[in-house]
N, C-alpha and C positions, 0 to 999 in steps of 0.2 A: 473165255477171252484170255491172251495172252501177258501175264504179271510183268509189269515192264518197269518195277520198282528197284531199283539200285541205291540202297541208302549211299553210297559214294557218288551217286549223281547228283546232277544240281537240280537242285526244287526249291524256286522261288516260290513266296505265296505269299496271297494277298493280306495287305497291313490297312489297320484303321489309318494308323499315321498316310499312307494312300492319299487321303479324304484333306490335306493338310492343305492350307494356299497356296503352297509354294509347288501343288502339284495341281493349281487347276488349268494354268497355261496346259502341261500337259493332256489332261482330260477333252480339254478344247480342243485341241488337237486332235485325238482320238473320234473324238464325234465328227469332224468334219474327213479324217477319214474314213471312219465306217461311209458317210454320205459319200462321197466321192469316189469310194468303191462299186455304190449302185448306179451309177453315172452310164451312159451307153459310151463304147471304144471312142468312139467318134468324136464324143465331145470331151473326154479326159485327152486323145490325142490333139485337138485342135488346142485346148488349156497347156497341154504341153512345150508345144513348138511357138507358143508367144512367150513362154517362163521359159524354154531354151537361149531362145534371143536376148534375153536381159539378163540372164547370168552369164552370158557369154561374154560381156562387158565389166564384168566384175572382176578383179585383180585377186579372188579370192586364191586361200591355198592349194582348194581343192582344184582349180583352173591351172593353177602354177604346175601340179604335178599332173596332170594331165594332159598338157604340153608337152612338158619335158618328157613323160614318157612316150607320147604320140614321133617325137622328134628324135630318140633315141632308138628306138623298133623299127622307126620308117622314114629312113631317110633320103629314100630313093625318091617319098612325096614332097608335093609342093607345099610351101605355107597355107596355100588356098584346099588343098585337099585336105588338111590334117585336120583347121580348122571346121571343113564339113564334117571329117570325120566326129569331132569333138559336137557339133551342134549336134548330128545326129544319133551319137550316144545317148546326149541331155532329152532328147527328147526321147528316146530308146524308155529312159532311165525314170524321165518324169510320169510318159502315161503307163509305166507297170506298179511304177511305185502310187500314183492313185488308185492304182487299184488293187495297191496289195493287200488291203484289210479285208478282200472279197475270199480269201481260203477261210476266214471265220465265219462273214457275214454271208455266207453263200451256204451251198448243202455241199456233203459230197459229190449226190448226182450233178449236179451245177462244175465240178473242178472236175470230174470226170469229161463230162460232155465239151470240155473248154480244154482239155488236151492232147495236144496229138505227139504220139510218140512214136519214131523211126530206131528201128536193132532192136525192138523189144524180148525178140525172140534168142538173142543172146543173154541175158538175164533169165530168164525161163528157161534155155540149160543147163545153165547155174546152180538152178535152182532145182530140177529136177535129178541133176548128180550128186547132189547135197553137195556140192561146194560151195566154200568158204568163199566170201566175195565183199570186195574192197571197190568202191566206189569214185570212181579218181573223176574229181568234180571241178571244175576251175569257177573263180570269181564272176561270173556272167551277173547281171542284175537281177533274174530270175532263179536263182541257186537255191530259194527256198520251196521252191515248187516240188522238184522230185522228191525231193524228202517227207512233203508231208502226202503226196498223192501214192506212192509206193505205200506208206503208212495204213493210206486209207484201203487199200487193199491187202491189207494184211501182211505187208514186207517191209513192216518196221526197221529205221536206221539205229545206225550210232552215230556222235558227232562229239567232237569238241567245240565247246563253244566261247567265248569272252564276254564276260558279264558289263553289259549296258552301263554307263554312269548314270542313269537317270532310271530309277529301279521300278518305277511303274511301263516304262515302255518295256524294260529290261522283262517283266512278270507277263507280261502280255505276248511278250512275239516268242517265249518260253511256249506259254500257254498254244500259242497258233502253232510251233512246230511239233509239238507232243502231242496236240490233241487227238491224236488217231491211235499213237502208240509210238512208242521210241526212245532212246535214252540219250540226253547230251551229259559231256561232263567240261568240268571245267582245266583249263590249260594244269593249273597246280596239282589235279589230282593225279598227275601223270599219263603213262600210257598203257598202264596194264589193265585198267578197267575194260579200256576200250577193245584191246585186241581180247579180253575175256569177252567180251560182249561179241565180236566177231565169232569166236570159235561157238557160241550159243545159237549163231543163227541170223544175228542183224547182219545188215550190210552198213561195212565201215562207209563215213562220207568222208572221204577222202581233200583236204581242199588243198591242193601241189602251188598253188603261187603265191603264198605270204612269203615277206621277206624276215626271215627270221634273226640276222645278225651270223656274221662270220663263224659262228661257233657253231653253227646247225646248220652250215651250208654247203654247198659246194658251187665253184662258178663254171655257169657253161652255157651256150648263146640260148636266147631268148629272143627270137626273130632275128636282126641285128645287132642288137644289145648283147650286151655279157650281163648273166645276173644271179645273184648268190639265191640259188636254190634249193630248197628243205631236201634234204641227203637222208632221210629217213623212209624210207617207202620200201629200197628191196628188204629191209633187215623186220620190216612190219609185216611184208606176204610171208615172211621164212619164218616168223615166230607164229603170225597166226594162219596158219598156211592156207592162204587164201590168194585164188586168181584176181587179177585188177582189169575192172571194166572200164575204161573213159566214157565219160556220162559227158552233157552239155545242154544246158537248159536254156532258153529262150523268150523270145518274148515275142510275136509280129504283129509289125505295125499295121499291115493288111489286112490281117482277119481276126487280129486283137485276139491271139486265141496261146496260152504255151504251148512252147513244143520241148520235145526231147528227144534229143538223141544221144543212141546209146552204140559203142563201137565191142567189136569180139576185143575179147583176151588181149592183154598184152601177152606176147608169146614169141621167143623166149623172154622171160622174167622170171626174179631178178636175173641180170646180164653180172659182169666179174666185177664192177665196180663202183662208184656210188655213183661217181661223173656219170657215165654211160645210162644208169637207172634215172639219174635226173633229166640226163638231155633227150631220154626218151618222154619221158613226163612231159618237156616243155615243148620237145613235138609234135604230142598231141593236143597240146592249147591252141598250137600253130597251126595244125591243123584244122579245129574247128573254129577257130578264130577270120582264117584267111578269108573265108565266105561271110562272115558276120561280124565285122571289129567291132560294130556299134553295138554289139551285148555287152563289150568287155567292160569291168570298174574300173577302167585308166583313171581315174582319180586317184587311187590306192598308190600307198608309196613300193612302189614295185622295183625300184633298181635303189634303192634309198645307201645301198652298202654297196662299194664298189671295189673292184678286186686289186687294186693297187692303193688301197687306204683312201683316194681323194676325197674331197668334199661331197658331203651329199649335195646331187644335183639339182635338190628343191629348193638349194639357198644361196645358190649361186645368183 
């Protein structure tokens, strides 16, 4: 079996301090998702779309930017469409997330059997050329699937990841993404690990839509939005000379089953400039987005930095 130990990676582990009061809210929580994971689709979706309905009435933050960005990308809809759109995110969002503790509490053959992958066979020439391969993965609510189901098939990732405030969930969904094989590291340790870890053999996860702040961006449309975009991706395939696949993971309500899809090469890449390498990037979000908006995390602060200094638009 393949050594996927990086002492510059991040390794949580488990603390007595764990066991402490202040973490058994936590714990309860955890038990009632493992339970909720062995639930049949049918009834984590129907739980779903009644707990869509009632936080849709909630003035929360995460509602606020969710709006504001449904209303900024698509303004050609009506209030009455965006608002479905947003319901049926929530409910997208609620029955994957009951059942996300099912990548532990399940087997391999169980995460096998429950997904179906489209382009597979572009990865598989990847990988048969020995090339180097970067994984260009967008925020979908299901983003943890490919990473660890590749894993379990012996195509271990690399990832950066941002450490959880609350350290027992934080030790756990570590544990659920590694447990097959894989390396995440943490934002601080920079970015040479990671592209060392590319040229070894993982495939980088790529995640192209955080908003990183003016200084790591560059702005260029984002459906109809303008949005400051991570400008780091061609300078990443040129150091760790590796082709970038758009990946997009899933969730259906239908057959309650993930799906993946996986798109050829970007080709040419990188293009002459960073604008150009980004606006390709958010092409292909646009792309796989236009057939599925209810995957996306529209809650995330997605235009949060705007190219003329204004206010951010979550507090308007």
């Amino acid at each position: 079996m393949k050594d996927h130990f990086d002492p510059q990676a991040y390794h949580p582990h488990f603390k007595w301090s764990f066991l402490h009061p202040k973490f058994w809210g936590t714990w309860l929580a955890v038990g009632f998702a493992a339970l909720f994971s062995l639930l049949p689709h049918r009834v984590r979706l129907a739980l779903a779309t009644v707990f869509a309905g009632l936080i849709m009435k909630r003035k929360s933050k995460a509602n606020i930017r969710a709006r504001v960005n449904l209303a900024m990308c698509f303004p050609e809809k009506s209030d009455e469409e965006r608002e479905a759109l947003l319901k049926q995110s929530l409910i997208t969002a609620g029955t994957y997330l009951m059942g996300f503790a099912a990548m532990s509490t399940r087997s391999r053959k169980w995460l096998e059997q429950n997904t179906v992958i489209k382009g597979e066979e572009h990865l598989t020439a990847q990988r048969h050329s020995g090339q180097n391969t970067i994984l260009l993965v967008p925020h979908t609510w299901a983003i943890d699937v490919p990473a660890v189901l590749l894993a379990s098939r012996g195509l271990p990732v690399v990832g950066m990841a941002k450490k959880q405030k609350n350290d027992v969930t934080d030790w756990l969904m570590h544990k659920q993404r590694v447990q097959y094989g894989g390396r995440l590291y943490e934002r601080r340790s920079g970015i040479k690990p990671f592209i060392r870890s590319i040229k070894e053999g993982y495939l980088g996860y790529y995640l192209p839509d955080e908003d990183l702040g003016p200084e790591h961006s560059v702005f260029v449309d984002f459906f109809a939005a303008t949005k400051a975009t991570m400008s780091g991706l061609g300078r990443l395939s040129k150091l760790s000379k590796a082709s970038v696949l758009p990946l997009c993971a899933s969730y259906n309500l239908e057959t309650g089953q993930y799906e993946i899809e996986i798109k050829p090469p970007l080709d040419p890449f990188p293009l002459e400039t960073e604008e150009q390498n980004a606006r390709m990037m958010n092409a292909c979000l646009e792309e796989f987005l236009s057939n599925s908006p209810e995957q996306y995390m529209w809650i995330l602060r997605l235009l949060k930095t705007r190219p003329d200094g204004t206010l951010n638009p979550y507090k308007k």
